[in-house]
Backbone bond lengths (Angstrom), bond angles and torsions (degrees), N, CA, C in turn:
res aa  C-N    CA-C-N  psi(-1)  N-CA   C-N-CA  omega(-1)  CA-C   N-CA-C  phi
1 X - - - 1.455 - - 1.533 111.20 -
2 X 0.894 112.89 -38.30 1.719 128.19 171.12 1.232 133.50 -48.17
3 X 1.631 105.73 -37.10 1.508 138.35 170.06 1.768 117.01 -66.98
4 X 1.790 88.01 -54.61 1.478 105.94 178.52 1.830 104.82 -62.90
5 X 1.201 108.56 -53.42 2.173 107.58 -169.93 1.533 94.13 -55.24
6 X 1.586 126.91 -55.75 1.185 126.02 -126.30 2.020 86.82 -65.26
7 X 0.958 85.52 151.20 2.072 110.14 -175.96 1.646 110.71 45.45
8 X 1.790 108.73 18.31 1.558 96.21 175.92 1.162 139.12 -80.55
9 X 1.196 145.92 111.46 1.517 140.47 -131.71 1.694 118.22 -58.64
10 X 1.251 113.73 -20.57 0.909 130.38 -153.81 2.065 114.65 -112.70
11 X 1.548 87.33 6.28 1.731 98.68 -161.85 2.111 101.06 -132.85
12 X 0.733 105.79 123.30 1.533 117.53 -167.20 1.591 100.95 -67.98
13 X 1.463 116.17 109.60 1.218 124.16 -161.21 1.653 110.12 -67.26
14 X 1.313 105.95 -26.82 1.676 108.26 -172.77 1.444 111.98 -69.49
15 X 1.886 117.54 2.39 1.551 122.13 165.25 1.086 115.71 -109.84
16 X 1.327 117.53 11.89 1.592 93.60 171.31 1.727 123.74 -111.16
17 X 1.605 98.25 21.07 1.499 93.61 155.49 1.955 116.03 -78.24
18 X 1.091 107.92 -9.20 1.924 114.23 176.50 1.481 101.28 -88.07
19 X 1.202 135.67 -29.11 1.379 139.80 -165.90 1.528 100.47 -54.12
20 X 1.375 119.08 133.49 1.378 127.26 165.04 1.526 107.12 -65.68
21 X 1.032 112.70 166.40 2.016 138.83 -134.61 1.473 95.49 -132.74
22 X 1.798 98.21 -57.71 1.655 107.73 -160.64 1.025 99.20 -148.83
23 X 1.965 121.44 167.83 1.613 123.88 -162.16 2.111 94.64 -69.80
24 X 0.892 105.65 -17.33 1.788 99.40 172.13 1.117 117.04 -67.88
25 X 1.188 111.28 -43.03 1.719 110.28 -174.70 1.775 103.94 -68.23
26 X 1.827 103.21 -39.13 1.170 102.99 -158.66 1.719 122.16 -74.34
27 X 1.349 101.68 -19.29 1.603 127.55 155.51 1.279 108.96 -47.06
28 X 1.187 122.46 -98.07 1.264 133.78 157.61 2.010 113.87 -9.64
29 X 1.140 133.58 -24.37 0.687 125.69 -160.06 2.001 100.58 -112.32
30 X 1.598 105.14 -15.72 1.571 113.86 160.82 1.459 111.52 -104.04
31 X 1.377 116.75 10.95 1.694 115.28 -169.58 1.732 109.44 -89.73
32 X 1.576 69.55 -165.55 2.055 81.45 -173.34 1.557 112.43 -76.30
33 X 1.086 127.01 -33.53 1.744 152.92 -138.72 1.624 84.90 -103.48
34 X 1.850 110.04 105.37 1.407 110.00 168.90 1.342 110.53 -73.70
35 X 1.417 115.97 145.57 1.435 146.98 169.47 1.252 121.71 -58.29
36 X 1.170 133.03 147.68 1.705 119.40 164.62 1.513 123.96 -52.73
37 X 1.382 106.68 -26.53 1.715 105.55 -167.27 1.560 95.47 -105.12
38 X 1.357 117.17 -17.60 1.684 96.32 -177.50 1.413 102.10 -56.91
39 X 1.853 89.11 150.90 1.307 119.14 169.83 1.694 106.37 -62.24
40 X 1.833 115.05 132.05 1.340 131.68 144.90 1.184 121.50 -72.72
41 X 1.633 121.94 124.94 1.534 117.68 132.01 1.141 139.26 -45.84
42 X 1.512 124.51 173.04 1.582 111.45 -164.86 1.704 108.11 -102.80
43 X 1.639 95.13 38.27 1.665 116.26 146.54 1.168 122.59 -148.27
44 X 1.735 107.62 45.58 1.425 115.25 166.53 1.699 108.02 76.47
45 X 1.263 114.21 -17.45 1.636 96.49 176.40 1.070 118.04 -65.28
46 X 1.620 109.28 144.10 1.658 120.10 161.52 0.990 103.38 -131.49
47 X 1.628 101.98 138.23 1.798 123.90 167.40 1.239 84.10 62.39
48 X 1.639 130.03 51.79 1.315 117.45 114.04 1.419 125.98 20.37
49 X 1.701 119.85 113.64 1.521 104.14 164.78 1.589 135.45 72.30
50 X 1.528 120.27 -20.21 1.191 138.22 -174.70 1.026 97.12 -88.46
51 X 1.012 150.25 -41.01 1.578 121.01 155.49 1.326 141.76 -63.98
52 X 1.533 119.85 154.32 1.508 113.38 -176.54 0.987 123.81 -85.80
53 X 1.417 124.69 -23.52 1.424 136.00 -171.72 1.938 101.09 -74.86
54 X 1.422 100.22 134.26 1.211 106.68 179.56 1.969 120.08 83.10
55 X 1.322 108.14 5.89 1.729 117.37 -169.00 1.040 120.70 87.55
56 X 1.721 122.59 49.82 1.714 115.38 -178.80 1.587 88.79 -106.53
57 X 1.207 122.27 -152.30 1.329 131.41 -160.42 2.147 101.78 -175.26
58 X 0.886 118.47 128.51 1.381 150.41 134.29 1.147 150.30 -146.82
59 X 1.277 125.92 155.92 1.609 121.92 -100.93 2.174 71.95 -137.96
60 X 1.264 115.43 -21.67 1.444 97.74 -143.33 2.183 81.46 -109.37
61 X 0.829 129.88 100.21 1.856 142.14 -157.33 1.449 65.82 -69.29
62 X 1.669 84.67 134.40 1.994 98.24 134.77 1.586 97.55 -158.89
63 X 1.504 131.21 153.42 1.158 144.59 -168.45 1.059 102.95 -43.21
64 X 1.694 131.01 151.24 1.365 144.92 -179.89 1.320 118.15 -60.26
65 X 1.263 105.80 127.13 1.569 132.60 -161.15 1.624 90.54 -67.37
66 X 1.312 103.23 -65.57 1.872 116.84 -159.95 1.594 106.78 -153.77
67 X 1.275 144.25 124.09 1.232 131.39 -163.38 1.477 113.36 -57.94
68 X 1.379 137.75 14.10 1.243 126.90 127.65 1.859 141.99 -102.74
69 X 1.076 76.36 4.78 1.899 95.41 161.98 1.896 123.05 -116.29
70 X 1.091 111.09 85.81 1.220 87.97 175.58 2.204 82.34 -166.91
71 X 1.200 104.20 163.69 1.406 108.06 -178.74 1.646 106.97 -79.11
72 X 1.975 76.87 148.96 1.945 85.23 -178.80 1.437 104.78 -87.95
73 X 1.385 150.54 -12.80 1.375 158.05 -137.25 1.642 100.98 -134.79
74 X 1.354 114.44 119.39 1.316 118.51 166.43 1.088 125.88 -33.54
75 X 1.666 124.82 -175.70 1.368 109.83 178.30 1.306 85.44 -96.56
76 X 0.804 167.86 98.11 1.617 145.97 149.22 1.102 96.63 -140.27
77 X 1.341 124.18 -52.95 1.050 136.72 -175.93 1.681 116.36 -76.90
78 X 1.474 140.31 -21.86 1.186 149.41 143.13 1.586 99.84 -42.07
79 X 1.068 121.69 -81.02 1.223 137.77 -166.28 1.369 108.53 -36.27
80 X 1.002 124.93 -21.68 1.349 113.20 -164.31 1.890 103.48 -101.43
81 X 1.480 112.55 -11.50 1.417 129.00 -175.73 1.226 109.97 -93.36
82 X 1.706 124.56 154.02 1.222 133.71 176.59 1.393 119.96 -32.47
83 X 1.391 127.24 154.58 1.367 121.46 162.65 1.410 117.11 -86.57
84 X 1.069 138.55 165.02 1.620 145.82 174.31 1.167 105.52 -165.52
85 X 1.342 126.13 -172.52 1.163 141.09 -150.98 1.299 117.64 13.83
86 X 1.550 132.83 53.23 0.817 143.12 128.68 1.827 141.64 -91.50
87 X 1.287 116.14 165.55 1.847 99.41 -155.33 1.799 73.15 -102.37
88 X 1.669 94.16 -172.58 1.497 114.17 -172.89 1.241 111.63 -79.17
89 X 1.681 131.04 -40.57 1.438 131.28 166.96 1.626 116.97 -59.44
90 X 1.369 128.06 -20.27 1.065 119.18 177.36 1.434 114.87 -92.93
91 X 1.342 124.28 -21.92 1.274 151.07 177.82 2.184 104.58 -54.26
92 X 1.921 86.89 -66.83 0.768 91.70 -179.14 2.042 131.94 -69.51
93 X 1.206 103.79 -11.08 1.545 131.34 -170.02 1.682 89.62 -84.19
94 X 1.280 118.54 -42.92 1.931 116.75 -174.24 1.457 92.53 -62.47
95 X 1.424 125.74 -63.81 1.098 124.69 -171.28 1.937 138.71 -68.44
96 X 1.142 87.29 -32.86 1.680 96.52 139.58 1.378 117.75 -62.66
97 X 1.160 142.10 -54.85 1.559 132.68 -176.42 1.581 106.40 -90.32
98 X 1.196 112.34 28.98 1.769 112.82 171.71 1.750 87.87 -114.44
99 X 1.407 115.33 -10.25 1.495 97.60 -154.47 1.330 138.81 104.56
100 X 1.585 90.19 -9.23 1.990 103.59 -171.67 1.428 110.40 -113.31
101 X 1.230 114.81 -148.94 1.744 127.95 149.85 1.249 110.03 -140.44
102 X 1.176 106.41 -179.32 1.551 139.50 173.34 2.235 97.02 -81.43
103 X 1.336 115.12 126.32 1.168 95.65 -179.74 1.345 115.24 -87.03
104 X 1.726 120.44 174.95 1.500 110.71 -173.29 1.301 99.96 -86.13
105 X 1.695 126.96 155.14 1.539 132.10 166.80 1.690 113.32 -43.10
106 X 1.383 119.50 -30.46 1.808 119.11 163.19 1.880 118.16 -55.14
107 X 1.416 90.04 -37.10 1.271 106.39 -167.32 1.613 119.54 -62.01
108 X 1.599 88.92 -51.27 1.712 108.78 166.67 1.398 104.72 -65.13
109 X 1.033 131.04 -57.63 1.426 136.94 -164.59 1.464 116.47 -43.25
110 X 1.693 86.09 -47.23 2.113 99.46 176.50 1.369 108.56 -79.47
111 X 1.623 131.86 -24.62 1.422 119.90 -170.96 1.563 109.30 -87.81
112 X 1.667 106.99 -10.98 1.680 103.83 163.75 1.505 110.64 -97.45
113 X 1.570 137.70 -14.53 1.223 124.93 -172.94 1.534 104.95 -120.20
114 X 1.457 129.11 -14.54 1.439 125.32 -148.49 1.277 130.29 30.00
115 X 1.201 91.56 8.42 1.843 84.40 160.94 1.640 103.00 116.92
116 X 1.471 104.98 14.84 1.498 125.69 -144.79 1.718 116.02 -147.20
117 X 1.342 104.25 48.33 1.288 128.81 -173.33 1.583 114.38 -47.05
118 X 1.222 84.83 -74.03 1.917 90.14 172.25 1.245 128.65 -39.82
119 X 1.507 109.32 -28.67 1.321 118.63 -171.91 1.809 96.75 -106.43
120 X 0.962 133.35 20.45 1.941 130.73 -158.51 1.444 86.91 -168.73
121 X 1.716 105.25 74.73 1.816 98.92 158.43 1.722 96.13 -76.39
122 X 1.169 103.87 -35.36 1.487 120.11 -169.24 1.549 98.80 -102.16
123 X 1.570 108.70 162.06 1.366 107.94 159.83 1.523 131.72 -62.15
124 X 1.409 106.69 -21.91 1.586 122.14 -179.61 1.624 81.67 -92.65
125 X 0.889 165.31 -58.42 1.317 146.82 -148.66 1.598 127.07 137.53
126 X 1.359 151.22 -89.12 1.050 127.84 162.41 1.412 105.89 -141.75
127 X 1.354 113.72 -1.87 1.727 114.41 158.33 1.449 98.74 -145.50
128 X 1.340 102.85 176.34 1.332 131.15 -33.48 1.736 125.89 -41.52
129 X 1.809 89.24 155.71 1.542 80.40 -169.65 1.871 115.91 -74.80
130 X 1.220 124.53 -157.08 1.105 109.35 168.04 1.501 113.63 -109.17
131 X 1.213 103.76 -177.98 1.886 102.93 -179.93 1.737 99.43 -68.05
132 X 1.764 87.15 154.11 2.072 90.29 -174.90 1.335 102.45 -123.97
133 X 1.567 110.83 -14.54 1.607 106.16 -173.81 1.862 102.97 -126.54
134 X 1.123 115.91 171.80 1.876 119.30 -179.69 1.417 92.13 -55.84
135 X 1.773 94.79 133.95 1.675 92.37 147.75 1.160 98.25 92.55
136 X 0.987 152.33 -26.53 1.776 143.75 -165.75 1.104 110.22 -80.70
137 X 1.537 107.85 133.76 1.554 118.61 -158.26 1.656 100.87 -90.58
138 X 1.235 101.35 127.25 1.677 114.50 170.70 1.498 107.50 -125.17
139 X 1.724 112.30 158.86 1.323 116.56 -165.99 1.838 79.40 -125.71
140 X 1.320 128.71 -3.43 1.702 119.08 163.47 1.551 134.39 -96.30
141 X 1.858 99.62 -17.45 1.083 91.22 -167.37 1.899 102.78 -156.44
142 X 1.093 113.77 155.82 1.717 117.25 -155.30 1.687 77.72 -132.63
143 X 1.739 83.82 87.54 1.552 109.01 162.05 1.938 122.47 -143.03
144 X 1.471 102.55 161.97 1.735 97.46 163.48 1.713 100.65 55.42
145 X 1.290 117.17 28.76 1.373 113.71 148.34 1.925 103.39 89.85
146 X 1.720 100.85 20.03 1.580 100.15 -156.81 1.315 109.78 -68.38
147 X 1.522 111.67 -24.81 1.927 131.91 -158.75 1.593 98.16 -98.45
148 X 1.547 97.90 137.46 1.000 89.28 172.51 1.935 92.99 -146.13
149 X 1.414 111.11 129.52 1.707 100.58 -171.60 1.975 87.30 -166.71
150 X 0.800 111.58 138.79 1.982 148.17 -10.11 1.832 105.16 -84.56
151 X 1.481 119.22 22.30 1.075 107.61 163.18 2.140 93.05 124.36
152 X 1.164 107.99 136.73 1.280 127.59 -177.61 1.691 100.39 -56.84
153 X 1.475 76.72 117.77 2.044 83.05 171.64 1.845 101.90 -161.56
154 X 1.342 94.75 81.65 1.676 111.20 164.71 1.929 105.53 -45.16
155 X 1.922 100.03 159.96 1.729 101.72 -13.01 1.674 115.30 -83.04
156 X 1.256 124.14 8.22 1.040 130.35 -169.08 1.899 114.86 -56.85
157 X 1.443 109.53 120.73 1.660 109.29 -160.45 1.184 100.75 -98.43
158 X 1.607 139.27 3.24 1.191 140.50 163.29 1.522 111.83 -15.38
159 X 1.495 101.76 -73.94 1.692 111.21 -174.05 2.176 102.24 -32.79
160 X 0.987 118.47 -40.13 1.870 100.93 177.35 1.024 124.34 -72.97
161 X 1.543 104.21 7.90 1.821 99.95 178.41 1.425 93.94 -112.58
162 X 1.530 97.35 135.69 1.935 101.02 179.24 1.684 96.03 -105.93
163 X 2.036 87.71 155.45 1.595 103.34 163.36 1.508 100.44 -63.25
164 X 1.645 118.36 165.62 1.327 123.47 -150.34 1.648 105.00 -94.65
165 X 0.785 114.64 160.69 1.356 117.25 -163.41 1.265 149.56 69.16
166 X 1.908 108.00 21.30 1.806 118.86 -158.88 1.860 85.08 -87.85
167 X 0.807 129.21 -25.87 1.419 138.26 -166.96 1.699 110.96 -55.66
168 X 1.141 140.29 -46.41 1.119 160.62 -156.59 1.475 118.69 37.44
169 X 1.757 87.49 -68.97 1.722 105.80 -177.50 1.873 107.29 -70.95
170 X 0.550 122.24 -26.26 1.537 118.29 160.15 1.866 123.99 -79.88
171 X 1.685 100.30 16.90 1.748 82.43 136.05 1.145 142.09 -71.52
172 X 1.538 113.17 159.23 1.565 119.49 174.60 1.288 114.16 -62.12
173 X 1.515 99.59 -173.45 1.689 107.12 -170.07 2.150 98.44 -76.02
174 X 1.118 111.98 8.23 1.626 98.62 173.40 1.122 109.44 -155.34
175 X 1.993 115.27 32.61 1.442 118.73 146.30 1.302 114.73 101.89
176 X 1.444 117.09 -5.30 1.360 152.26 168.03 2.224 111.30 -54.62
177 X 1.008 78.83 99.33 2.266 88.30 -167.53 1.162 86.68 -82.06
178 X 1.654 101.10 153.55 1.491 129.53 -179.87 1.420 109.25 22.67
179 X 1.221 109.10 65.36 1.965 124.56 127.27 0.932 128.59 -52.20
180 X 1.101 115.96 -37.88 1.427 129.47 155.19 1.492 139.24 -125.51
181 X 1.609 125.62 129.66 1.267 114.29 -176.19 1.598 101.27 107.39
182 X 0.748 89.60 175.55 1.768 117.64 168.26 2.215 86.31 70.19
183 X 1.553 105.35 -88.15 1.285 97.34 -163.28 1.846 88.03 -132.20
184 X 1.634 94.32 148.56 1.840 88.55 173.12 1.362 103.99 -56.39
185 X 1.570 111.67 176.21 1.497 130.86 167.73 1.504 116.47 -115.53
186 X 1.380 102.80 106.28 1.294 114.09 165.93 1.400 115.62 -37.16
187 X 1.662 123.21 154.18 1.469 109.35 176.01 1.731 97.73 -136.81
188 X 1.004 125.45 -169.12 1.270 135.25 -155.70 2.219 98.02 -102.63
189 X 1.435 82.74 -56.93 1.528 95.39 174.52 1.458 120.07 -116.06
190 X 1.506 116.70 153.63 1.278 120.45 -170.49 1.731 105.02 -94.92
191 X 1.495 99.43 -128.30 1.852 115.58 -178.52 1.471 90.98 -86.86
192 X 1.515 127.93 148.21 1.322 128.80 164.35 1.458 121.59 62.98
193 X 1.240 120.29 -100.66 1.285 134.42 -162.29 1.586 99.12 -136.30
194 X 1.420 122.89 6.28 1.444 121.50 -152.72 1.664 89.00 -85.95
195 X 1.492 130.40 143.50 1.669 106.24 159.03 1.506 104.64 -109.39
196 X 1.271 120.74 165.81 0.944 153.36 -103.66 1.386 133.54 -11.95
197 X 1.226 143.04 163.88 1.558 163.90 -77.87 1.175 135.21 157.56
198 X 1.053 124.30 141.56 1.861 136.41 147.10 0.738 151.71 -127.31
199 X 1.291 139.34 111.81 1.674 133.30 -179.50 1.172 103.59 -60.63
200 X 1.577 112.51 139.10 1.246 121.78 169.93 1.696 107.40 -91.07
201 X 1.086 94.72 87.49 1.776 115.62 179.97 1.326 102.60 -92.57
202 X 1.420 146.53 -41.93 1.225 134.70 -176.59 1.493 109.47 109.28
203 X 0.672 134.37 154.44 2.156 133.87 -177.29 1.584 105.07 -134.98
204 X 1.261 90.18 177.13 1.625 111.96 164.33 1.194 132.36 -25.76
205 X 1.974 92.35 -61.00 1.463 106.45 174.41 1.700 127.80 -69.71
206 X 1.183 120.87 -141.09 1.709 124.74 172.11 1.821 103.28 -64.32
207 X 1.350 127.77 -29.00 1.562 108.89 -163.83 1.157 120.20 -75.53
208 X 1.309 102.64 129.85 1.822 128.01 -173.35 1.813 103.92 -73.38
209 X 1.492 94.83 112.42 2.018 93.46 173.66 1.613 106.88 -64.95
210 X 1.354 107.76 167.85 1.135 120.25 -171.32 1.275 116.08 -173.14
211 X 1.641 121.37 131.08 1.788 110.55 -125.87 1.570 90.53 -100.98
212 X 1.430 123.81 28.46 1.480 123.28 -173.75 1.616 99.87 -88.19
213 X 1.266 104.47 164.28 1.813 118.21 179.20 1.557 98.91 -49.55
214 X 1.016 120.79 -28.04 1.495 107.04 -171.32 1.796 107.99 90.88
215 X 1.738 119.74 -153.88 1.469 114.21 156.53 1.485 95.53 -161.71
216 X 1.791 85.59 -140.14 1.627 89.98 -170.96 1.619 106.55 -86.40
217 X 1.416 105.57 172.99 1.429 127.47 164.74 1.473 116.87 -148.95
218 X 1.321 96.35 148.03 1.786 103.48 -166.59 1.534 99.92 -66.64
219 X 1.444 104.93 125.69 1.270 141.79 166.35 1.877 109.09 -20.08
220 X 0.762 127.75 -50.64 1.609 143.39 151.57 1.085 127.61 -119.54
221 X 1.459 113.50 60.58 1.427 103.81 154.23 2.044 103.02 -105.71
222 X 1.197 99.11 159.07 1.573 114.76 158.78 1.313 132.35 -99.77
223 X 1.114 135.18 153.41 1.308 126.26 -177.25 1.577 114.40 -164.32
224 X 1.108 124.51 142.02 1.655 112.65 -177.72 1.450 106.29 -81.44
225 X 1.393 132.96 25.29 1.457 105.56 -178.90 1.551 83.95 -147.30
226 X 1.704 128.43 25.61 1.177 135.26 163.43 1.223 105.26 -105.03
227 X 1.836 123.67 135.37 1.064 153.09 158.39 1.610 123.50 -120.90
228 X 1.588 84.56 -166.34 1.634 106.39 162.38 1.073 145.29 -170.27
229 X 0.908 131.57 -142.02 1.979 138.39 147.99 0.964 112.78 -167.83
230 X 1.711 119.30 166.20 1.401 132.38 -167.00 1.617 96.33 -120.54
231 X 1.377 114.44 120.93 1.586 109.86 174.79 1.465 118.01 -126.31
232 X 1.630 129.06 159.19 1.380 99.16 153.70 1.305 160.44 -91.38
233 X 1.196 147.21 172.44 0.913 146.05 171.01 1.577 149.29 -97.40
């Protein structure tokens, strides 16, 4: 991946000294085991959640760390679910070498509201509402712990993140799945001139979407209820 960013026109050169080299680095770079450059919270956590031990969740299998770190869910079944715990330069580096991009925070903004806020609290529009308490079953949106697939197996929280598209009736106004829910959406650009971003789409866990541009987010941080997609342009 390192080879591919380095001088690519389209990839912000001041990240690709962090860019993984080889599938070790690149493991390591969706794993449990914080990094030197991941982003801290303002209690020292990094990569948030990426671990299993204790109820974290990742989505991206790689062979067992230590017989208490390693995923309870096959790969087959991972594989087929959102990505997370990944940062915005690596996000954006998959999607350059798929052929796509990372979309801009306008971009997301219009494929959940069209331009049509008042009418798009939600991507479906302004009802139904969404779930308010754990557990409440919705047929729009994969929130508050609603999903549960291939079946509850602590502590690993994988099972609440769905493969993309179980949602149906909660597409946007142009057919666009999980706008909201499941995992935020990474964006290309942050506040101003800052790059990278998030829509405040809402996740798995307790966060409520909300059809505003969203802003920035630190350049490497991880988080289990951060995602994305690769679209075109």
């Amino acid at each position: 991946m390192k080879t591919f960013v380095t001088n690519h026109p389209e990839f912000p050169q001041a990240w690709v000294d962090n860019m993984p080299s080889n599938m070790t680095e690149a493991l390591a770079n969706v794993g449990p085991v914080p990094l030197p450059w991941d982003w801290a919270d303002a209690n020292g956590l990094q990569a948030r959640g990426c671990q299993i031990a204790g109820g974290g969740a990742r989505t991206f299998w790689q062979p067992p760390i230590s017989a208490n770190e390693k995923n309870y869910y096959p790969k087959d079944a991972l594989d087929e679910k959102a990505i997370q715990c990944v940062n915005v330069p690596l996000m954006l580096a998959f999607c350059l070498w798929d052929g796509k991009d990372l979309p801009l925070r306008s971009e997301l903004q219009y494929a959940y509201t069209a331009g049509d806020a008042a009418n798009h609290v939600f991507p479906w529009g302004n009802s139904p509402d969404i779930p308010r308490v754990d557990f409440e079953a919705s047929a729009y949106i994969v929130a508050r712990y609603n999903y549960m697939s291939p079946g509850y197996n602590a502590p690993d929280s994988s099972y609440s993140i769905a493969a993309p598209g179980r949602r149906p009736l909660g597409a946007g106004p142009f057919g666009n799945l999980d706008m909201a829910g499941n995992v935020f959406e990474y964006a290309r650009n942050g506040g101003g001139t800052t790059m990278g971003g998030v829509m405040n789409s809402g996740s798995w866990e307790r966060h409520v979407p909300t059809n505003g541009a969203g802003g920035s987010v630190d350049t490497w941080r991880r988080y289990y209820a951060f995602g994305g997609r690769c679209g075109h342009r």
